[in-house]
DSSP file (Angstrom, degrees, kcal/mol; ACC not computed):
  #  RESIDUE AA STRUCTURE BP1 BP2  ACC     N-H-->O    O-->H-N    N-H-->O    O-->H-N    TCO  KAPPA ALPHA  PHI   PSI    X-CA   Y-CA   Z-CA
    1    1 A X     >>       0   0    0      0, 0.0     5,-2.1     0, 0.0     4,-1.0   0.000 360.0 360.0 360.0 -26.1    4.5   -4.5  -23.1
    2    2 A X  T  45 +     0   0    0      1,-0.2     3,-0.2     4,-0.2     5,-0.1   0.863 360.0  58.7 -71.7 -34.4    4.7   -7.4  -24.9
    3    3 A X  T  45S+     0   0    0      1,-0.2    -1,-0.2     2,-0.1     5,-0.0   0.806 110.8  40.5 -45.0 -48.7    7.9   -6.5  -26.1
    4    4 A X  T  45S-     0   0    0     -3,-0.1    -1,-0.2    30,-0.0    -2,-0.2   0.526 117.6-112.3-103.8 -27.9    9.3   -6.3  -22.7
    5    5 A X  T  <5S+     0   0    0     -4,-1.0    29,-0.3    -3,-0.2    -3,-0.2   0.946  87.1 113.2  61.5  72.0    7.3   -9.7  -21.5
    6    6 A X  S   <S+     0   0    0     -5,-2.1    25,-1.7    27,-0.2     2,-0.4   0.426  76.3  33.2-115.9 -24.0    5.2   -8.4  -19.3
    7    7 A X  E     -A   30   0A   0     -6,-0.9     2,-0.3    23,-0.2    23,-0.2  -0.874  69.2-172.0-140.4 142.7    1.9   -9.1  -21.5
    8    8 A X  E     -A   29   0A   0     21,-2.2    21,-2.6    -2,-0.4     2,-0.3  -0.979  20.9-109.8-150.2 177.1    1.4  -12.0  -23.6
    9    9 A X  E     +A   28   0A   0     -2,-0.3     2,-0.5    19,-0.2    19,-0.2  -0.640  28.4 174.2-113.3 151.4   -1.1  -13.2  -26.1
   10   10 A X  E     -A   27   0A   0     17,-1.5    17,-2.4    -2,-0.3     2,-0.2  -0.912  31.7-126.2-160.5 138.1   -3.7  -16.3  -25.8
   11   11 A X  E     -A   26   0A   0     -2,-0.5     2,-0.3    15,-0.2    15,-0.3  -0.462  27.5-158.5 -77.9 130.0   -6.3  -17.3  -28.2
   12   12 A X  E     -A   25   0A   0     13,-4.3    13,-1.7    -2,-0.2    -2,-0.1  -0.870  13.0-132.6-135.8 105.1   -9.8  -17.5  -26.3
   13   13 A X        -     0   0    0     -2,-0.3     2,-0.3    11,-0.3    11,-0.1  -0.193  24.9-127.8 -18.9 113.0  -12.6  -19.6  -27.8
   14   14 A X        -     0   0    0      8,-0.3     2,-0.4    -2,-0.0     8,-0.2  -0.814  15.1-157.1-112.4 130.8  -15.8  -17.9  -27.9
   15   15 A X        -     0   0    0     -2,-0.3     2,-0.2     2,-0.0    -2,-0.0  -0.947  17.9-176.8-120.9  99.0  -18.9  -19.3  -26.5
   16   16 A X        -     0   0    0     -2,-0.4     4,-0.1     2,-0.2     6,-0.0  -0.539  35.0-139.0 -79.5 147.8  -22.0  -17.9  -27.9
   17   17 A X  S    S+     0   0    0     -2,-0.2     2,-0.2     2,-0.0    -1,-0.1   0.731  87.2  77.6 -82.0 -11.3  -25.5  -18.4  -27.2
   18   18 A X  S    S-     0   0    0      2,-0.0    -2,-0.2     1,-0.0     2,-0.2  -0.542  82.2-123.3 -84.4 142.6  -26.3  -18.3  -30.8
   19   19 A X  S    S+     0   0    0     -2,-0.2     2,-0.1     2,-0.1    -2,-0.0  -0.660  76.4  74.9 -92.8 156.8  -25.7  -21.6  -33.5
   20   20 A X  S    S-     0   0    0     -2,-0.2     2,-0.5    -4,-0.1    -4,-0.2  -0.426  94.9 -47.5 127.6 168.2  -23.4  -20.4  -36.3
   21   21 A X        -     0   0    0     -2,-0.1     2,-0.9     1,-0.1    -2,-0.1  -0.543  48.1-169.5 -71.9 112.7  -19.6  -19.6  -36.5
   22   22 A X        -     0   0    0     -2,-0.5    -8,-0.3    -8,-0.2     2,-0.1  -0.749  22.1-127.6-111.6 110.9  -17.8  -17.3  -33.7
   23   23 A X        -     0   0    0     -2,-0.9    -1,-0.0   -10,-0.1    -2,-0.0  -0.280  22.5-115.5 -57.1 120.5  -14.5  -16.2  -34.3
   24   24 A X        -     0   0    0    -11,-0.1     2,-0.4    -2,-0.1   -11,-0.3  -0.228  30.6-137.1 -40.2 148.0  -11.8  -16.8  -31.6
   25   25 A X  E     -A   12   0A   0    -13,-1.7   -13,-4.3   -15,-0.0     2,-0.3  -0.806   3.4-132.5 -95.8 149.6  -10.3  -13.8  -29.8
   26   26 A X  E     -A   11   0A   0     -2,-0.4     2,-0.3   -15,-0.3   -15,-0.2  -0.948  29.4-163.7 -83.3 120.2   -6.7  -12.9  -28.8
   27   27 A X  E     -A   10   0A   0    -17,-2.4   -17,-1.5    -2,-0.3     2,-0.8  -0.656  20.1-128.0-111.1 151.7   -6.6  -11.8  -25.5
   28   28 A X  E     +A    9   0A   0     -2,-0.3     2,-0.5   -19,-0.2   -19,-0.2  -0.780  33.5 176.8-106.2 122.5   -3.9   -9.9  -23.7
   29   29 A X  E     -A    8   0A   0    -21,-2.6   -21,-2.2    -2,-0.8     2,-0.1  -0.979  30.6-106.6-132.6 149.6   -2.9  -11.8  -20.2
   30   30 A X  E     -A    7   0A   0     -2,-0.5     2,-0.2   -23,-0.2   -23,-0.2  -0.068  22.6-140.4 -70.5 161.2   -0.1  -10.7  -17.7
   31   31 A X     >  -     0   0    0    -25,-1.7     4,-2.7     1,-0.2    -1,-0.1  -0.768  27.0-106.4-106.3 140.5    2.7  -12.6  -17.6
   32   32 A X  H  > S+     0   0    0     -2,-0.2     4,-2.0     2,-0.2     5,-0.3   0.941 131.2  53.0 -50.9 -59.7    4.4  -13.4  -13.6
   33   33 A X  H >> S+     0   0    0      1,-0.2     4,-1.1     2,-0.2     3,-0.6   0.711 105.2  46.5 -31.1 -78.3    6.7  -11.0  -15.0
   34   34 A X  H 3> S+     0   0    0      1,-0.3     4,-5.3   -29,-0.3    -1,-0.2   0.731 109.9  59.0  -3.4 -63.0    4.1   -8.5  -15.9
   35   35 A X  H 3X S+     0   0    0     -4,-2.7     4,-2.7     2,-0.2    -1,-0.3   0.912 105.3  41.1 -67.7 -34.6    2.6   -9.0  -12.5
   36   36 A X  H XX S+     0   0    0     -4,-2.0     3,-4.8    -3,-0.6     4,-1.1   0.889 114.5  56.4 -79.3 -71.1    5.5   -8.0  -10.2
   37   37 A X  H 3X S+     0   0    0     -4,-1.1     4,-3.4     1,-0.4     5,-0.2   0.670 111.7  38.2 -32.2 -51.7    6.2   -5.3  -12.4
   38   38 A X  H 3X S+     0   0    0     -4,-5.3     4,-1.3     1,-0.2    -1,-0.4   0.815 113.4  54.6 -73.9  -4.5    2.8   -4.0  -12.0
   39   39 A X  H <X S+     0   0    0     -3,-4.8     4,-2.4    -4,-2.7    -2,-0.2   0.956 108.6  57.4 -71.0 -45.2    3.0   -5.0   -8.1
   40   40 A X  H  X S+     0   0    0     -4,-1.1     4,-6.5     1,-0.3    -2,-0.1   0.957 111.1  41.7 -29.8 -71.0    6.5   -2.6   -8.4
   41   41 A X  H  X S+     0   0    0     -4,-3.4     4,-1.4     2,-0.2    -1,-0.3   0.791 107.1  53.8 -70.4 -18.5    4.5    0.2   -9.6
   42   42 A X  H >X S+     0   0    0     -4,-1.3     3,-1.0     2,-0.2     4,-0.8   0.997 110.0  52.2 -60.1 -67.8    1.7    0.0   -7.5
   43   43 A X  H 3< S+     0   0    0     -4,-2.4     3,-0.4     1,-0.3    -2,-0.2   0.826 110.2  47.9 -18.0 -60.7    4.3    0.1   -4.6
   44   44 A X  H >< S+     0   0    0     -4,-6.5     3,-1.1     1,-0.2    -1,-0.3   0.926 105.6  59.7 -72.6 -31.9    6.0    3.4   -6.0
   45   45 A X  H << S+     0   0    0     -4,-1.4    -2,-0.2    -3,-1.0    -1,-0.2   0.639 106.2  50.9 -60.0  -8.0    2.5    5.1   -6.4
   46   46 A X  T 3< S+     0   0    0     -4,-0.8    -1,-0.2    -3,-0.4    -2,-0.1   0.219  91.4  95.2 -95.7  -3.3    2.2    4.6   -2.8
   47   47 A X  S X  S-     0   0    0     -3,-1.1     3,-1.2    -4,-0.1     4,-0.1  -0.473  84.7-102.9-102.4 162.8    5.7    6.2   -1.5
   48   48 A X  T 3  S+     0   0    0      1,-0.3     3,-0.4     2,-0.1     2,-0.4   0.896 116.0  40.8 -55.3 -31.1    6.1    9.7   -0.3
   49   49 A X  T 3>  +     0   0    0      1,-0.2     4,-0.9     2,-0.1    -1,-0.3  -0.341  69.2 109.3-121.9  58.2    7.7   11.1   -3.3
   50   50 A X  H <> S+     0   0    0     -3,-1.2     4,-0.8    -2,-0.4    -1,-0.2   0.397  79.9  72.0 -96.1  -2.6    5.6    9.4   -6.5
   51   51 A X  H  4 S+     0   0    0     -3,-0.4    -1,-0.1     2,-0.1    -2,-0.1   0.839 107.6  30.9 -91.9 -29.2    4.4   13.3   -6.6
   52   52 A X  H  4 S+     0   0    0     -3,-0.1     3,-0.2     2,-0.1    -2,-0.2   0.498 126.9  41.3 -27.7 -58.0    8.2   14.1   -7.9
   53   53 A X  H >< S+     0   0    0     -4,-0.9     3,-0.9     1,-0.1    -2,-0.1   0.610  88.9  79.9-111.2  19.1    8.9   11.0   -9.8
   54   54 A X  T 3< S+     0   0    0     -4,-0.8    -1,-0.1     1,-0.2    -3,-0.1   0.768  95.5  54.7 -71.7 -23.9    5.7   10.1  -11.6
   55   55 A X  T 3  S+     0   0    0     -3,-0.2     2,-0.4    -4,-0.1    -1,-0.2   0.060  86.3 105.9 -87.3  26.7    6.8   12.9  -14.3
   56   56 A X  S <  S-     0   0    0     -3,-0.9     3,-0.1     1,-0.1    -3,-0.0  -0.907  93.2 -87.0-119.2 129.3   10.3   11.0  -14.8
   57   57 A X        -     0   0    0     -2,-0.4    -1,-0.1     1,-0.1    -2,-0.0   0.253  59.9 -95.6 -39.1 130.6   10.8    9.0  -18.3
   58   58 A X        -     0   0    0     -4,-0.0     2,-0.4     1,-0.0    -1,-0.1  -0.255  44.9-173.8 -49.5 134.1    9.2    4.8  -17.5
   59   59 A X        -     0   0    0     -3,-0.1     2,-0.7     0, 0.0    -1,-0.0  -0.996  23.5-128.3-133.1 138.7   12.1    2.5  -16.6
   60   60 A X        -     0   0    0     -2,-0.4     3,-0.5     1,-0.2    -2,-0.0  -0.655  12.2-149.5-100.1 148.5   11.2   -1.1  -16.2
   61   61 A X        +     0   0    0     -2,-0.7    -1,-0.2     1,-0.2     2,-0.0   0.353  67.8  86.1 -96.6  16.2   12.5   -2.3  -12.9
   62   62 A X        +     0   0    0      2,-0.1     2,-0.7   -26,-0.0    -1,-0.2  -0.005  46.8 164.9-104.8  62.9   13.2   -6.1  -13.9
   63   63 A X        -     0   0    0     -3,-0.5     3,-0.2     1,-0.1     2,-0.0  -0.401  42.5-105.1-101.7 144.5   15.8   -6.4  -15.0
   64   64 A X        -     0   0    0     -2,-0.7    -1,-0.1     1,-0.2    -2,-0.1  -0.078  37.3-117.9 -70.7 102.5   17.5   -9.8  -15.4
   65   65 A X        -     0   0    0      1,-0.2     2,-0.6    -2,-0.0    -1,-0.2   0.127  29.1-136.6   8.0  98.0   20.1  -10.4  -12.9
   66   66 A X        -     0   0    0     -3,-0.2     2,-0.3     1,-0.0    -1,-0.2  -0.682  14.4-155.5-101.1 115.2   23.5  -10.9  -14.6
   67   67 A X        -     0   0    0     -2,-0.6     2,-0.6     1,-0.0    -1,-0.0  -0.478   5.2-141.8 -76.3 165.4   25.6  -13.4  -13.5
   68   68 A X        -     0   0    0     -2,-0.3     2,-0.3     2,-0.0    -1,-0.0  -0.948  10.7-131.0-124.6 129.6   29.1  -13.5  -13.9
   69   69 A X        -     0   0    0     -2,-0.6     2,-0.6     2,-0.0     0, 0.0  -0.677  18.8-141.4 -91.6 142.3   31.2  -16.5  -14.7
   70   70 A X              0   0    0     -2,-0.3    -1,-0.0     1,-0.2    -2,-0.0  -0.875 360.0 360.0-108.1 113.7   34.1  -16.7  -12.5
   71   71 A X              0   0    0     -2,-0.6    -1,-0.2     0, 0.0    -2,-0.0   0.431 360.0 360.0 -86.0 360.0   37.4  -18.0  -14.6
């Protein structure tokens, strides 16, 4: 997912109630990308025929809108 930049990574400070050293985490947070994709699929689990295409190979639906230069 990351690959694809849907998901990305962000170091999150950790706040303990305890005195002594707490290691930061890496956290995984959506990306806007990430979110309309998952808004995409939510949208296709909801259509008549997700019973039909839910067993059909993942395709990611954004993909980036090639312009063409005009000579």
């Amino acid at each position: 997912m990351r690959a694809l930049g849907l998901l990305e990574l962000a170091r999150q400070r950790t706040v303990a109630p305890a005195p002594g050293f707490h290691a930061p985490v890496d956290i995984a947070v959506v990306t806007e990308r990430g979110r309309l994709e998952f808004t995409r699929l939510s949208r296709d689990e909801r259509s008549g025929d997700w019973d039909l295409r839910r067993t059909e190979p993942y395709t990611f639906g954004g993909q980036e809108t090639i312009v063409e230069a005009r000579v």
